[in-house]
VMD Tcl script that draws the C-alpha trace (Angstrom):
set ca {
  {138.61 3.74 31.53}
  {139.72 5.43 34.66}
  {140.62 9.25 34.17}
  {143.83 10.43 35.30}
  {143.74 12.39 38.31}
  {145.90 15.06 39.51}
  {147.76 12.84 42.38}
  {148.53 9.97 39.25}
  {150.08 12.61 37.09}
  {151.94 14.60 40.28}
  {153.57 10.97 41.17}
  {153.92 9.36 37.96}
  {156.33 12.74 37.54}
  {158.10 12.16 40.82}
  {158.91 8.72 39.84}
  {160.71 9.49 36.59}
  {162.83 12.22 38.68}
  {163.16 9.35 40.95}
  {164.43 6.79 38.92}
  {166.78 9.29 36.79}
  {168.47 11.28 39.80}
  {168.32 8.13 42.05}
  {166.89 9.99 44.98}
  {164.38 7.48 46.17}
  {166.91 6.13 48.82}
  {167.35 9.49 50.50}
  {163.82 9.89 52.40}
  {163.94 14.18 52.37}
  {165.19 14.02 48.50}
  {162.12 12.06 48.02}
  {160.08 14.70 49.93}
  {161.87 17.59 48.22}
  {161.09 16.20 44.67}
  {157.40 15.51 46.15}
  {157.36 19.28 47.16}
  {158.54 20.96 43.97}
  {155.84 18.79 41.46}
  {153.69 19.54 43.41}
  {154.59 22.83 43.07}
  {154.94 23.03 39.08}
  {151.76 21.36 38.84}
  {150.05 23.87 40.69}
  {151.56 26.51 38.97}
  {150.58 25.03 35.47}
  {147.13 24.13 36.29}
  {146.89 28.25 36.76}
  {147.28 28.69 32.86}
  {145.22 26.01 31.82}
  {141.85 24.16 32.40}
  {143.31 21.49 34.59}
  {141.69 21.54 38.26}
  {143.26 23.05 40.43}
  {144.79 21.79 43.46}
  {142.56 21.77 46.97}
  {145.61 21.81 49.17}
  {148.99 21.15 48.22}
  {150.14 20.31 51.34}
  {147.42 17.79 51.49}
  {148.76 16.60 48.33}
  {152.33 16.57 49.07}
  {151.05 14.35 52.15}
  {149.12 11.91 49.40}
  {151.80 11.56 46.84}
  {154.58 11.18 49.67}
  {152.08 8.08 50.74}
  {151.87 7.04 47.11}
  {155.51 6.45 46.81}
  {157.17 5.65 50.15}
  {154.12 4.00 51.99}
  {150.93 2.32 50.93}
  {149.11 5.00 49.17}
  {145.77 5.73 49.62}
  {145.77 3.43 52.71}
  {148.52 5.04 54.73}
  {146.51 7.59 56.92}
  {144.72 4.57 57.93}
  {147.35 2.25 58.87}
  {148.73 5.74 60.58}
  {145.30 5.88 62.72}
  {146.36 4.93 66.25}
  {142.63 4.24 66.25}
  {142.03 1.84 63.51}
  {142.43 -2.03 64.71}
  {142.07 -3.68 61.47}
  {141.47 -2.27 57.51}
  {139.47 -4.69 55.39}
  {138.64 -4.76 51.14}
  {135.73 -6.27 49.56}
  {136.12 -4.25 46.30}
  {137.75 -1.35 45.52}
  {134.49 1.37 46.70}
  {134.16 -1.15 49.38}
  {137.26 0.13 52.08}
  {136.17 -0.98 55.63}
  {137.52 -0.21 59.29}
  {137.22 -1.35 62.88}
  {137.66 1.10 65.45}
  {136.68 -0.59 69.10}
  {135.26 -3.55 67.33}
  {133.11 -1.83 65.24}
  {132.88 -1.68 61.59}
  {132.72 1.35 59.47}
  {132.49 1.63 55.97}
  {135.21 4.71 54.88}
  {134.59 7.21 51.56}
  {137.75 5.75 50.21}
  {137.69 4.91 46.51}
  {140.05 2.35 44.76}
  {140.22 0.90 41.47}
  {141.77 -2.91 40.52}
  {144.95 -1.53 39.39}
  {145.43 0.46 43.02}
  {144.66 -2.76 45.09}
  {146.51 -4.85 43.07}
  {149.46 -2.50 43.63}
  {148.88 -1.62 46.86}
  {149.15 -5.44 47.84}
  {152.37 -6.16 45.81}
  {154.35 -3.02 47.57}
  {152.72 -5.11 50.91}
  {154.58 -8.19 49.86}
  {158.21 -6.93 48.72}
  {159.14 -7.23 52.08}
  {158.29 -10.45 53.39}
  {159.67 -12.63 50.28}
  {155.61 -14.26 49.84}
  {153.88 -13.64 47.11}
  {150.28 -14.09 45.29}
  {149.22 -15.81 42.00}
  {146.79 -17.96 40.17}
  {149.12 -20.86 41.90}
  {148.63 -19.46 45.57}
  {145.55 -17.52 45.36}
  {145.74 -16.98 49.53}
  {148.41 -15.18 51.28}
  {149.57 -14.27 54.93}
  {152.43 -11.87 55.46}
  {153.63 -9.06 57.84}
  {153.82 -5.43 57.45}
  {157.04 -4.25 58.52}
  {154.92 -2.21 61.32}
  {154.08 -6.16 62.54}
  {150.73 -5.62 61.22}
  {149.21 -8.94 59.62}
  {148.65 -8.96 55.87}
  {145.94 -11.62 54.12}
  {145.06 -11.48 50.53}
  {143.03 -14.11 48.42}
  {142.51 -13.51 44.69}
  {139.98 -13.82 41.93}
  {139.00 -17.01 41.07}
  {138.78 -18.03 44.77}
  {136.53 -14.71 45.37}
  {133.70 -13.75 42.71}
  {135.28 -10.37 41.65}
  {137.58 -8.57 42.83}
  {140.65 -8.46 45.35}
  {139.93 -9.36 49.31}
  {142.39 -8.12 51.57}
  {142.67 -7.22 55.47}
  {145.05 -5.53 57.35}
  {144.91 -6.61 61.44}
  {147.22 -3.64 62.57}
  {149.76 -4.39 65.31}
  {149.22 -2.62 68.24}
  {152.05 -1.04 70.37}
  {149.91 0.63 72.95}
  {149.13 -1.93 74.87}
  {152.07 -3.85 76.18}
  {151.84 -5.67 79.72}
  {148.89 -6.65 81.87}
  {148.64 -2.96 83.50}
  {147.57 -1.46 80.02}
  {144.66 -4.02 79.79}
  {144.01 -3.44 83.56}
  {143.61 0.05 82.48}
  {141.46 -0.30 79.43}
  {139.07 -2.82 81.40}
  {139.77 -6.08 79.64}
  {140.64 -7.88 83.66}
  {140.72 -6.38 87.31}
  {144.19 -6.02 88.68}
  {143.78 -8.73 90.86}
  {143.26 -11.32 87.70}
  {145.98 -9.62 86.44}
  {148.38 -10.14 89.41}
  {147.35 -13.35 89.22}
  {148.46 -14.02 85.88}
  {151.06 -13.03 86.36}
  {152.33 -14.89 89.31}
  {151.60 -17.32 87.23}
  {153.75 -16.66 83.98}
  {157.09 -15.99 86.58}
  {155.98 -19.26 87.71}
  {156.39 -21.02 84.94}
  {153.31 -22.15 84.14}
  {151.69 -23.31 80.94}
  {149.24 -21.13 79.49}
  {146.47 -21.39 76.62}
  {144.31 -18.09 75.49}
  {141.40 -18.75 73.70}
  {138.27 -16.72 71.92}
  {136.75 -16.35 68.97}
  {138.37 -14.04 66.36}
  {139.51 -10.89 67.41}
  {138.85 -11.27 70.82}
  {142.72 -10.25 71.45}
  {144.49 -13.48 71.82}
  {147.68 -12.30 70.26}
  {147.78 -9.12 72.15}
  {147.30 -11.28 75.47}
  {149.97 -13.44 74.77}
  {151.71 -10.00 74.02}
  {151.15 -8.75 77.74}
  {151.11 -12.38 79.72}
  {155.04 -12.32 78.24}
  {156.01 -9.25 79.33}
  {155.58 -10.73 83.14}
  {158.13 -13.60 82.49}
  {161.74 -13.40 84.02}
  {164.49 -11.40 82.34}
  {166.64 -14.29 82.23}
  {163.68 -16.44 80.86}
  {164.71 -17.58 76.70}
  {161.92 -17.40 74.80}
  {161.31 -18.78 71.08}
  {157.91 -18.32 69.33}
  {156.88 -19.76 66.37}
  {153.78 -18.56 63.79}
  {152.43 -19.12 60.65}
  {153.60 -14.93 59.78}
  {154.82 -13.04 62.38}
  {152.50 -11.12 64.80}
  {153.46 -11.61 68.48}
  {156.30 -9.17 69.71}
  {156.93 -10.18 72.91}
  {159.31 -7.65 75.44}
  {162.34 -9.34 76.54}
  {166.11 -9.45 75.96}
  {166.62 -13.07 74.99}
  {163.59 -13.86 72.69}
  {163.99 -15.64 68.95}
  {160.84 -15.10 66.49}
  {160.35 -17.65 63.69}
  {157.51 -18.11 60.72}
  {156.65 -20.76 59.01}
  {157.62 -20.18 55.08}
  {155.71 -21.00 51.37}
  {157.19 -23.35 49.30}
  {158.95 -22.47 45.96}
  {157.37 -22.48 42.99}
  {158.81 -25.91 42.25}
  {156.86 -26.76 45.59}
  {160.07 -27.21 47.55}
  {161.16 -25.54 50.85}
  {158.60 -24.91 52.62}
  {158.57 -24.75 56.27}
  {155.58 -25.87 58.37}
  {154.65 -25.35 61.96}
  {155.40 -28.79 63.03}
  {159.00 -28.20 61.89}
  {159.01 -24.85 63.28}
  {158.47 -26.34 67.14}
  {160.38 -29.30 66.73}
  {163.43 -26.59 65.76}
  {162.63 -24.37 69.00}
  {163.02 -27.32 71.36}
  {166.76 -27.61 69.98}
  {167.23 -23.72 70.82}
  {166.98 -24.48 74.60}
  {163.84 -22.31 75.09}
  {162.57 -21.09 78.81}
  {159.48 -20.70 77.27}
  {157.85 -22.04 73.75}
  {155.07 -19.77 72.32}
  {152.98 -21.24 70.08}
  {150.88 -18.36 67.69}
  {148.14 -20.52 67.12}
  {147.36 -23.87 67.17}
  {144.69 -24.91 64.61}
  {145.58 -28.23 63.19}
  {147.77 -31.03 63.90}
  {150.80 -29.03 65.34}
  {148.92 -29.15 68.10}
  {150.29 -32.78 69.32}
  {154.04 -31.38 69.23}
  {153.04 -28.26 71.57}
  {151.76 -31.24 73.53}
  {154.52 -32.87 73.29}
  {156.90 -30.46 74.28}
  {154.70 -29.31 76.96}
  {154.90 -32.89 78.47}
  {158.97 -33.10 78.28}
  {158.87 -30.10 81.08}
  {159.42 -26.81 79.13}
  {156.69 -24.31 79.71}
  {154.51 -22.91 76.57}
  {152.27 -20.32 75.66}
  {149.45 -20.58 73.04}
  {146.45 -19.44 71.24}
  {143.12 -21.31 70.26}
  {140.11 -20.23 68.69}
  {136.97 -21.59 71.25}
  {133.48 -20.47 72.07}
  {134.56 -20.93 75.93}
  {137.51 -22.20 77.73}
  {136.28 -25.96 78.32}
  {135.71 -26.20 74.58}
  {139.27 -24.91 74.56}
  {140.32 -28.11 75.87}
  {138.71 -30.40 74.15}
  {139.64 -28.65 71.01}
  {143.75 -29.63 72.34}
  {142.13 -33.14 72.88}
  {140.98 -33.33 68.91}
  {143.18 -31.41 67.02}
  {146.54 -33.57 67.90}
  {144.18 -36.67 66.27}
  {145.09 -35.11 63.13}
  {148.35 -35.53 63.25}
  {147.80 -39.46 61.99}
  {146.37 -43.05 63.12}
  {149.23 -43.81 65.33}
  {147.81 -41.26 67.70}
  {144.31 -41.50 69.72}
  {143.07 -40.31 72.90}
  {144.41 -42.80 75.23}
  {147.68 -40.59 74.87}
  {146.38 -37.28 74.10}
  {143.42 -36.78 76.88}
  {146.06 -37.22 80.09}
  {148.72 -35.28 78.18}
  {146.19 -31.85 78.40}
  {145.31 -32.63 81.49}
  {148.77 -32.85 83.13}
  {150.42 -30.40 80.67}
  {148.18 -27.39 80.73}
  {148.23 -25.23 83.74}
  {145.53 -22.50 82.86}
  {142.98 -21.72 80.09}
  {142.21 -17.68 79.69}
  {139.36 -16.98 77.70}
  {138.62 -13.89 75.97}
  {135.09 -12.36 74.54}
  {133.83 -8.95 72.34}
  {131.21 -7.01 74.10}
  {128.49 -5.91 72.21}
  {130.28 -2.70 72.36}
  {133.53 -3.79 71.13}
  {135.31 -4.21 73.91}
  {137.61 -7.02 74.80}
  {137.58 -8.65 78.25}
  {138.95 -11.83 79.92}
  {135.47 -13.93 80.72}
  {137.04 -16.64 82.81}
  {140.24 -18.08 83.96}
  {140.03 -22.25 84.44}
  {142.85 -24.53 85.72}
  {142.84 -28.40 84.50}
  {142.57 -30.12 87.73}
  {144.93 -32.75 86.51}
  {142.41 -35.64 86.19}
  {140.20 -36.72 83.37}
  {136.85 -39.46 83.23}
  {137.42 -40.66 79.59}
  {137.63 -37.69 77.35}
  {136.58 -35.21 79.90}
  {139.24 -33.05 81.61}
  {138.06 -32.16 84.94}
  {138.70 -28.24 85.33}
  {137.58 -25.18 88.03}
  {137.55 -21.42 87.30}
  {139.70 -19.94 89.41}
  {137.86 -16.27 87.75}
  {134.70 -16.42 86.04}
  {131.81 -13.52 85.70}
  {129.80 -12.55 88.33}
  {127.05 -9.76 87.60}
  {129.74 -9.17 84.90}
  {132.55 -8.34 86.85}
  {135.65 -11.46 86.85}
  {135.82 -12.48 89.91}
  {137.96 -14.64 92.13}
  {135.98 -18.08 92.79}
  {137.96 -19.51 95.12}
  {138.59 -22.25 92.65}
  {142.61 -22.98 92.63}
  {145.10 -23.69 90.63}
  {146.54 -27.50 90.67}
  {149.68 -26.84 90.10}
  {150.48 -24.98 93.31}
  {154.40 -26.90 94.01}
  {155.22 -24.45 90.90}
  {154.66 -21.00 92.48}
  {155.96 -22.19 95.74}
  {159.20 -23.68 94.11}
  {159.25 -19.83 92.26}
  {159.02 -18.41 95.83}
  {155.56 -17.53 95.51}
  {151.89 -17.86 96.71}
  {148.76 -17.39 94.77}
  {146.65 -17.97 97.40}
  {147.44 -14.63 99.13}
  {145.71 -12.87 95.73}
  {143.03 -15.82 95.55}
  {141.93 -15.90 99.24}
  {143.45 -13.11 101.04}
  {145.83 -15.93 102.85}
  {148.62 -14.18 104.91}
}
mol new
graphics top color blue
foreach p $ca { graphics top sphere $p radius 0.5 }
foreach p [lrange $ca 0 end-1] q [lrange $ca 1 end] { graphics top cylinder $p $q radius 0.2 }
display resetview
């Protein structure tokens, strides 16, 4: 058995005021009851042989986490630093910072975790049991919770925490932190206010949301646009966007909505642009779909490169049921998808665009013919002189790509 510590018995005291003054809704009543327990318990521990407080203002700072954020994990979901907060047990607290993974001194027990997580899920309505052992939900910072439970893992608890970043926001800031050169960038996007079709892929955490993120804040002001995700992560800049997730069903196994549903509802909303999160299974043929009736879309894929990109949107709408097969399905890519931007980690961490290709259009049997308009040369992305097929859409936008591609006048 656990013993108490000083922090449990400071905010198991703050929660009975709590609950019997009712001054949790009032944020600096909370921190005023925080202040004076920790005060009292200072002052007792001087007459007796409990420890003594290290810092009480470090403590105030802990107990305040305990009970109005996430406890012992708040400073690092406050770390501007921190990308992502993983944990394999409760001595086992991992971070990435840059890419890289740290292991932190933090020390948990069961109860904490199992705590921690359900204060996680109050807000989003989903929940996890011995029914639905796995779990995806947001933060209300945007940041991306997932959870699976004992006896899916061996022991104990796994959770991770992809934090939402608001620091990078357009193509400039990625410009700036070296992910593309400015004239990929200017190139994208020309080709967002152009209405074109775009699909990021990369492995995992290679960036694709926060791509999406930044190719959307070059679209028109006027432009409408819906995205639709499993739980929400994309926050896209604009005055005339709609966000919906897909949702659980009930414990009597009704109401839940899917993905397919999800895009199916977004083409009645009269969308500029549909943004799909992430295509991964047989939602996948609607994106397709919708890209084929003429309204421009946005999406993410997980690929090893950018051509296995496409032949991933090839397979995955072949799950969708027998009625489909690749007669339909191979054209429909090659026609609907304007440009493929794929994304890699450096060995250091770092996250850069490795190539831009543009479907030519065409396909020989199940093999979309394609050119990089960027691609790596001595590691830099570089023009090719490759271009887009597409070109009527820029010109009918008022603009030319070739001037960035080529240098044309």
């Amino acid at each position: 058995m656990q013993t108490r510590t000083p922090l449990d018995t400071i905010a198991g005291r703050v929660r009975e005021r709590l609950r019997d003054d009712g001054a949790a809704a009032d944020p600096a009543g909370t921190a005023a009851v925080v202040r004076e327990e920790v005060r009292r318990f200072a002052e007792q521990a001087l007459g007796s042989d409990t420890r003594l407080l290290d810092d009480e203002a470090a403590t105030e700072r802990q107990v305040l986490a305990r009970i109005t954020g996430f406890g012992a994990l708040q400073p690092l979901l406050d770390d501007e630093t921190i990308e992502e907060i993983w944990i394999n047990a409760p001595t086992r607290v991992f971070v990435a910072r840059a890419g890289v993974a740290e292991l932190t001194p933090l020390v948990l027990s069961d109860a904490e975790v199992r705590d921690l997580v359900e204060r996680m899920l109050q807000s989003s309505g989903r929940r996890v049991d011995l029914s639905t052992p796995f779990v995806d939900a947001s933060l209300p910072d945007g940041s991306r919770l997932h959870v699976v439970i004992p006896d899916v893992t061996r022991r104990h608890w796994a959770v991770n925490i992809r934090k939402f970043s608001r620091r990078i926001r357009d193509l400039d800031h990625l410009v700036a932190l070296g992910s593309l050169p400015l004239q990929a960038a200017e190139f994208l996007r020309m080709s967002v206010r152009a209405g074109l079709s775009i699909v990021v892929s990369g492995a995992t955490h290679t960036g694709k949301t926060t791509m999406i993120d930044a190719l959307l804040s070059s679209a028109r002001t006027s432009d409408r646009i819906v995205t639709v995700e499993e739980t929400f992560e994309l926050d896209p800049a604009g005055r005339d966007v709609v966000a919906m997730q897909c949702r659980q069903p009930s414990l009597e196994g009704s109401g839940e909505i899917t993905l397919r549903r999800l895009i199916k509802e977004a083409l009645r909303m009269r969308p500029d642009r549909l943004v799909v999160g992430e295509v991964r299974e047989a939602e996948c043929l609607d994106l397709l779909i919708a890209l084929n009736s003429g309204v421009p879309g946005m999406c993410s894929i997980h690929a090893n490169s950018a051509r296995e990109a496409l032949v991933k949107l090839c397979t995955l709408p072949l799950l969708a049921g027998r009625n489909i097969d690749s007669a339909f399905v191979v054209p429909t890519v090659a026609t609907s998808v304007d440009l493929v931007v794929h994304l890699e980690v450096l060995p250091s961490g770092a996250r850069r665009v490795v190539e831009i290709l543009a479907p030519g259009g065409r396909h020989s049997g199940m093999v979309i013919e394609a050119s990089s308009v960027f691609a790596l040369e001595d590691g830099v992305l570089t023009a090719t002189g490759g271009q887009p097929a597409h070109l009527g859409k820029y010109r009918a936008a008022g603009l030319d790509p070739l001037r960035i591609l080529v240098g044309a006048p």
